[in-house]
C-alpha positions in Angstrom: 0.0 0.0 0.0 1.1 3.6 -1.0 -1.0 5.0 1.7 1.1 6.9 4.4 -0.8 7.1 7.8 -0.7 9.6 10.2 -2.9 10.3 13.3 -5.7 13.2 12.3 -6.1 16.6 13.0 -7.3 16.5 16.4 -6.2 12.9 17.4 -3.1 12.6 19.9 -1.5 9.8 21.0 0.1 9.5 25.1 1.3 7.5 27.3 -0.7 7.3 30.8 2.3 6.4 33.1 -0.1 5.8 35.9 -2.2 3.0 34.1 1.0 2.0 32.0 -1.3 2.2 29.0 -1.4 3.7 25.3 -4.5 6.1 25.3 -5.8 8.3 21.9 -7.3 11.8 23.1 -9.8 12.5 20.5 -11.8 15.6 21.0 -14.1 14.6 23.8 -13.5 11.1 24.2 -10.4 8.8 24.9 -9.7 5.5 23.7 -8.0 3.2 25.9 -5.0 1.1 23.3 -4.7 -2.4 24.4 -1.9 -4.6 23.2 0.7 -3.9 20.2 -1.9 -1.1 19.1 0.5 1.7 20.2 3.6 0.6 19.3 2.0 0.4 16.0 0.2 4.1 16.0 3.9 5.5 17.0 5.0 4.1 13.5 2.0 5.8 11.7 4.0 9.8 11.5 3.0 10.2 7.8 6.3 9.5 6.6 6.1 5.1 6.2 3.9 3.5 3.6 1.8 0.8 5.6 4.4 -1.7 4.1 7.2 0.2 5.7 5.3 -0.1 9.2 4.7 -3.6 8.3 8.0 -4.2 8.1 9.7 -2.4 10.7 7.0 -4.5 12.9 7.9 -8.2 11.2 11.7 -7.3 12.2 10.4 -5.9 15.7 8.3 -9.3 16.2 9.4 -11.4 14.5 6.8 -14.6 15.7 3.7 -12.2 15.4 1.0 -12.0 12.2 1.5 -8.4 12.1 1.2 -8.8 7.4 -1.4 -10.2 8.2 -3.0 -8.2 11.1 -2.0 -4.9 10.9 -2.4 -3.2 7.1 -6.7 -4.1 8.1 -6.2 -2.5 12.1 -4.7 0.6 9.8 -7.8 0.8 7.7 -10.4 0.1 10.5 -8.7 3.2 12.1 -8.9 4.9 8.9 -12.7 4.2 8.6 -13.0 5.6 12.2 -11.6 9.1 11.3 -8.7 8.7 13.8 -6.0 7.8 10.9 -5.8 10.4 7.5 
């Protein structure tokens, strides 16, 4: 894919140090990340074609589905509004 991701206008990404979680601050509402999900949102700065984060992921984890897994997680986020 050619597509580039990056988080929206409007969508941030932190770190809550208190829960030890990945959260995304969208305007009026928070979305708790559970598992790989922020790892893989820190990849998505506009500047990696979802094969690039793909790849930098397969080296990362080697024993995980992320080809398989991760260029549909991308799109879902996409569909929400949270990824342009």
């Amino acid at each position: 894919m050619t597509w580039r991701p990056a988080l929206s206008r409007g969508v941030v990404l932190r770190h809550d140090r208190v829960r030890e979680t990945d959260l995304l601050l969208l305007p009026e509402r928070v979305v708790v990340l559970r598992g790989s999900a922020g790892p893989v949102l820190r990849l998505c700065d506009g500047t990696r074609a979802v094969d690039g984060i793909v790849a930098e992921l397969g080296e990362r984890y080697p024993a995980a589905p992320v080809a398989a897994e991760v260029p549909g997680f991308l799109t879902e986020l996409r569909k929400e509004g949270w990824l342009a």
